[in-house]
C-alpha positions as a Markdown table, in Angstrom:
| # | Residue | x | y | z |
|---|---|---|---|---|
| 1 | Unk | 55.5 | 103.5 | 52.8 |
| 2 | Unk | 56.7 | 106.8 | 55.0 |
| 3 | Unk | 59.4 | 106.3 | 57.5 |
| 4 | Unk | 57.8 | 105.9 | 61.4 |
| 5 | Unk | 58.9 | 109.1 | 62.4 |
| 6 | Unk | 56.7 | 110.6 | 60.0 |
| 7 | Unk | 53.7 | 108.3 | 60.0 |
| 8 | Unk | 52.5 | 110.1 | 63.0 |
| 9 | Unk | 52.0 | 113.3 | 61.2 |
| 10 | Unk | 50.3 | 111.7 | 58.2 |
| 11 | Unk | 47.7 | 110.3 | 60.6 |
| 12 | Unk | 47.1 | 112.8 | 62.4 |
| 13 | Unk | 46.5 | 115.3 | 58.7 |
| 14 | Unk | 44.2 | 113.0 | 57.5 |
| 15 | Unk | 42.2 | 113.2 | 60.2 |
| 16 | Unk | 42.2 | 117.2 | 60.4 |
| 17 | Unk | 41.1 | 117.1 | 56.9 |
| 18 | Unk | 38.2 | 114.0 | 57.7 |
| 19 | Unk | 37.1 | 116.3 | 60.5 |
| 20 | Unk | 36.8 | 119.5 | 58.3 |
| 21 | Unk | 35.4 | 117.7 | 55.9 |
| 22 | Unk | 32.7 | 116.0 | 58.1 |
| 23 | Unk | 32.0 | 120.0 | 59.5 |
| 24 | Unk | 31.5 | 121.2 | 56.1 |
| 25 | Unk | 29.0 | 118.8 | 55.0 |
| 26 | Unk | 27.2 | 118.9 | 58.1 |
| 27 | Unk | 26.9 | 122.6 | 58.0 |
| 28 | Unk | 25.7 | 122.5 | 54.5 |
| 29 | Unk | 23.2 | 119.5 | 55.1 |
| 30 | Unk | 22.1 | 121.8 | 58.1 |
| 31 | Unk | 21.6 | 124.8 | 55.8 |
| 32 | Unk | 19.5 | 123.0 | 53.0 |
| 33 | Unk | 17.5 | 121.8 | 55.4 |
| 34 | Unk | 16.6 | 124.6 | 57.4 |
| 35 | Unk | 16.3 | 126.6 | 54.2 |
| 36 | Unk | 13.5 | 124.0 | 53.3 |
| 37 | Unk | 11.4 | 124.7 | 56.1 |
| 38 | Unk | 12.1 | 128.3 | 54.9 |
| 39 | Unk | 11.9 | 130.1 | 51.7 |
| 40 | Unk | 13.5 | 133.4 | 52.0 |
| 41 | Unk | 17.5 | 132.8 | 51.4 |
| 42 | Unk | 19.5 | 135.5 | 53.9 |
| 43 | Unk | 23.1 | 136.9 | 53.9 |
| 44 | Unk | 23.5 | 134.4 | 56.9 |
| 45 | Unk | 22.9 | 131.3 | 54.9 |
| 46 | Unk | 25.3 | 132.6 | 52.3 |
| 47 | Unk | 28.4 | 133.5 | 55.0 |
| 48 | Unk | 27.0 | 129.9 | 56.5 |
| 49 | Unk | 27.3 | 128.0 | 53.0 |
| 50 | Unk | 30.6 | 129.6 | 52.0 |
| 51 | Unk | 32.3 | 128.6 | 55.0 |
| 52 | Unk | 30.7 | 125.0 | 55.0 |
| 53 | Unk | 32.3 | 125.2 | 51.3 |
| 54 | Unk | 35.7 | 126.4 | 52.8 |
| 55 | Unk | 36.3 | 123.8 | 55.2 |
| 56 | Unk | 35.7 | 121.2 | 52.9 |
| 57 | Unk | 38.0 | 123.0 | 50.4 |
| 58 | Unk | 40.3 | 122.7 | 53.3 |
| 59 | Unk | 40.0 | 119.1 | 54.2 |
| 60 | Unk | 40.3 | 118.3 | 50.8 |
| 61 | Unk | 43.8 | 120.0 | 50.3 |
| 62 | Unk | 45.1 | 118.7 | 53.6 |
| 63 | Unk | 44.3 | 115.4 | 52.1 |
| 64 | Unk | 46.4 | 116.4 | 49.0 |
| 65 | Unk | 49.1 | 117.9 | 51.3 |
| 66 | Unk | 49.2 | 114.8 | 52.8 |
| 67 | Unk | 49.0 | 112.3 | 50.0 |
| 68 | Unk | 51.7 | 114.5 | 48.0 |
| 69 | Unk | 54.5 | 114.5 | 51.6 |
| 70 | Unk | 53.7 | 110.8 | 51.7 |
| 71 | Unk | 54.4 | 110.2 | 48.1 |
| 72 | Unk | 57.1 | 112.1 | 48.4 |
| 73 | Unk | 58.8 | 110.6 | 51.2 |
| 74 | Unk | 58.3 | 106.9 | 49.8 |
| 75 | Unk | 60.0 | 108.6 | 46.6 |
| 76 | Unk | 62.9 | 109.7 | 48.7 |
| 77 | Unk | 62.7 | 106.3 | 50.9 |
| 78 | Unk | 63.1 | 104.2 | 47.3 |
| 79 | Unk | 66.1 | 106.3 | 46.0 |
| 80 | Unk | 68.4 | 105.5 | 49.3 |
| 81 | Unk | 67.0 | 102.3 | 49.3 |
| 82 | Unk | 68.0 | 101.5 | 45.7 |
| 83 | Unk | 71.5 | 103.8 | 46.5 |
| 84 | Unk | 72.6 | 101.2 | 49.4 |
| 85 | Unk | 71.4 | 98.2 | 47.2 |
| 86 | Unk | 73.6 | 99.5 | 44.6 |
| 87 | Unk | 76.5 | 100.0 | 47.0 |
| 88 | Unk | 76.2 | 96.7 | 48.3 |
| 89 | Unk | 76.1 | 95.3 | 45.3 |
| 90 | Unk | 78.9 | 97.0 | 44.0 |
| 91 | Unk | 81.0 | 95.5 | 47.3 |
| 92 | Unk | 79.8 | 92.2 | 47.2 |
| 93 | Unk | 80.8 | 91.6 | 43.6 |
| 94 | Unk | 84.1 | 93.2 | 44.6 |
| 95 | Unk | 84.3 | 91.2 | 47.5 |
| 96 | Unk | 83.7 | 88.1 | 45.3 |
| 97 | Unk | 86.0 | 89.0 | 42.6 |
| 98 | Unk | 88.7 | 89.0 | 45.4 |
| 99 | Unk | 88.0 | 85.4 | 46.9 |
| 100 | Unk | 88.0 | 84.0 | 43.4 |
| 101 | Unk | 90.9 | 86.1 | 42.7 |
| 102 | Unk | 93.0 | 84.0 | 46.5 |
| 103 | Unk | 92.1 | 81.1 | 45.1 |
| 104 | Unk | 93.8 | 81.2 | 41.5 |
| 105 | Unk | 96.9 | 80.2 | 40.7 |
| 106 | Unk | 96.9 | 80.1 | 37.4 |
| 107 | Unk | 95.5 | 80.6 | 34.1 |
| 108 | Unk | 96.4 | 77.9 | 30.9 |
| 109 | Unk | 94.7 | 78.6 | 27.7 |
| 110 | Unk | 95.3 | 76.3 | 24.7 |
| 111 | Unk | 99.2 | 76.4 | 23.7 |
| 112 | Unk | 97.9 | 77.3 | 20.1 |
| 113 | Unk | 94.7 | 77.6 | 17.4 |
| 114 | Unk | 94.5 | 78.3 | 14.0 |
| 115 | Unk | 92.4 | 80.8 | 12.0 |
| 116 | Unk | 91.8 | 80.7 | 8.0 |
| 117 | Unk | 89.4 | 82.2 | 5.8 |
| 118 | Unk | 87.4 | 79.5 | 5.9 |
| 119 | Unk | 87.6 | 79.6 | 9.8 |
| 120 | Unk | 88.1 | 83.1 | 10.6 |
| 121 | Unk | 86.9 | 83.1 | 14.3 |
| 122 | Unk | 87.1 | 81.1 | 17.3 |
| 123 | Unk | 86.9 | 81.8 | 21.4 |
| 124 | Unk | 89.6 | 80.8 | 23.4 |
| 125 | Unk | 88.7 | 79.3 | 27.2 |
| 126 | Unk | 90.7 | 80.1 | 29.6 |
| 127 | Unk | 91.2 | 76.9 | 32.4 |
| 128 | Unk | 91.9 | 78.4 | 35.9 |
| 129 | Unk | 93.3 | 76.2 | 38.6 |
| 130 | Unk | 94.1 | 76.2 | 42.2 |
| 131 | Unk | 97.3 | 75.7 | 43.9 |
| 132 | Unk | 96.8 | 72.3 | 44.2 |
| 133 | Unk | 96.0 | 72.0 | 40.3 |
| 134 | Unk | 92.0 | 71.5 | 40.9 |
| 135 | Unk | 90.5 | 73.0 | 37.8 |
| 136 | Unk | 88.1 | 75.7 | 38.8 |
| 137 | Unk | 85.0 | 77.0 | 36.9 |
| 138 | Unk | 84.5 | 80.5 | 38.0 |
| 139 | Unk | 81.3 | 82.5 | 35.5 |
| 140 | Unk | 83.3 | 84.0 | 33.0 |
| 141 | Unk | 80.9 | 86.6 | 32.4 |
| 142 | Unk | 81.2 | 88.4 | 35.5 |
| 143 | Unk | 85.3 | 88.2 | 36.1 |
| 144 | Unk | 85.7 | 90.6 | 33.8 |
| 145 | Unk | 88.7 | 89.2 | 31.8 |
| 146 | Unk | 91.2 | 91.1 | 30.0 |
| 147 | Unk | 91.9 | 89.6 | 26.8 |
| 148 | Unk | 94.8 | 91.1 | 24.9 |
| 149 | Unk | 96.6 | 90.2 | 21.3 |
| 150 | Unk | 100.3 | 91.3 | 20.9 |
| 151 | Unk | 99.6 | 91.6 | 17.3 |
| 152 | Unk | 96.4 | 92.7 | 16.6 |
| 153 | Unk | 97.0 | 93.6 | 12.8 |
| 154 | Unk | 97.0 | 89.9 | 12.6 |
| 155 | Unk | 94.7 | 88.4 | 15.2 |
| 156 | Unk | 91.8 | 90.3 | 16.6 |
| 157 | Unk | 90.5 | 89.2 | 20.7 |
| 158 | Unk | 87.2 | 90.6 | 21.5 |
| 159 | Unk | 86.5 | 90.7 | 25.7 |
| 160 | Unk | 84.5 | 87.1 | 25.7 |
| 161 | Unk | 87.7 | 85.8 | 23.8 |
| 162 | Unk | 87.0 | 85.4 | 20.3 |
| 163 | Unk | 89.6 | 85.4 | 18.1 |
| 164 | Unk | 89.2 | 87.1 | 14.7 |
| 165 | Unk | 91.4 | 86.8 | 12.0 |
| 166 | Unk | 92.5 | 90.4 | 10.6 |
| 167 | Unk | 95.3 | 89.3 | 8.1 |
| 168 | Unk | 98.2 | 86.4 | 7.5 |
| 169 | Unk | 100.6 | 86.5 | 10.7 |
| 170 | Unk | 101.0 | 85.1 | 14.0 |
| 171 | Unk | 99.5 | 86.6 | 17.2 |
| 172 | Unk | 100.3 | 85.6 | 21.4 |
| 173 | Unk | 96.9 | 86.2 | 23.1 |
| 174 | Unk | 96.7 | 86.2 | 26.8 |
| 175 | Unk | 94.1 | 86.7 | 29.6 |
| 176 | Unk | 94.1 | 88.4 | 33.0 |
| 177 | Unk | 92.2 | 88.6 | 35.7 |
| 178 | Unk | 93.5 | 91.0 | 38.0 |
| 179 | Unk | 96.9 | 90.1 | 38.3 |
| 180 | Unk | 97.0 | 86.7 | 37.0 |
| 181 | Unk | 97.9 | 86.2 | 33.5 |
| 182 | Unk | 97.8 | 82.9 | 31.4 |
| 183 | Unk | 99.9 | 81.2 | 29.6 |
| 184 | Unk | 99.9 | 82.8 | 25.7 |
| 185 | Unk | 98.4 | 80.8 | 23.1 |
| 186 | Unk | 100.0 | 81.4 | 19.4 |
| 187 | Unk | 97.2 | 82.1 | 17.0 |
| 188 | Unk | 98.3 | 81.6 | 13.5 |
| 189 | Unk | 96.3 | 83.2 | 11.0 |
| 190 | Unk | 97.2 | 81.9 | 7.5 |
């Protein structure tokens, strides 16, 4: 829907064109049915018809006019609408991220895991706890964790944690979110 400053003029073009409209069909009912009483078709009921014609030719594309500046505006009104949504979302998770980010004090993940070719892959967890050592359970998905491997030529971490084996070696992997990182866990890959 157009903004209130605008609705005004909307109105008040739609009813221009019903008026004009309303003119030009009366004219030309008028015309037919004077011209039924009468026969004999004159250059004034020609000039008469054609302008009957215009004005409804008019009121139509003031109705266009109108319909296109309205669609237009609720166009423009959906894009700044869906700009500060975005904006807001975008500070909210932020803002989120930072009040899960005061309340952890650490990060633990298993002190070790082993991989084989039988068992190539498995996802680490990270545990995150409070000061006071309360576990907490914050949706991994959206902390956006960095995983990291100081040897990937031996274990692979993917961002949701997975471990991959690669070849025969040992590997730390760690997590952070923002500037917490856990304790490593030594992945063995035989």
């Amino acid at each position: 829907m157009a903004n209130d400053s605008q609705s005004p003029f909307l109105k008040t073009t739609l009813i221009i064109s019903l008026v004009l409209m309303t003119a030009g069909l009366v004219m030309a009912f008028t015309i037919i049915m004077l011209r039924f009483k009468s026969l004999a078709v004159v250059s004034e009921d020609i000039l008469l018809a054609i302008m009957a014609m215009l004005l409804i030719g008019s009121g139509i594309a003031l109705v266009s006019f109108a319909n296109g500046l309205r669609a237009k505006l609720m166009l423009e009104t959906a894009k700044a609408t869906e700009q500060v949504s975005s904006d807001g979302l975008q500070s909210l998770r932020k803002s989120l991220l930072d009040a899960i980010r005061a309340r952890i004090a650490s990060i633990t993940l298993e002190p070790s895991a082993s991989l084989s070719s039988s068992a190539p892959s498995q996802t680490l967890n990270p545990i995150f706890k409070d000061s006071s050592g309360t576990e907490l359970q914050p949706e991994k998905d959206t902390l956006g964790l960095s995983w990291k491997s100081d040897h990937p030529e031996f274990v692979n971490v993917d961002k949701n944690g997975l471990v991959t084996r690669v070849a025969a070696g040992t590997a730390k992997i760690t997590v952070t979110f923002r500037n917490t990182t856990s304790t490593p866990c030594e992945v063995t890959a035989n």
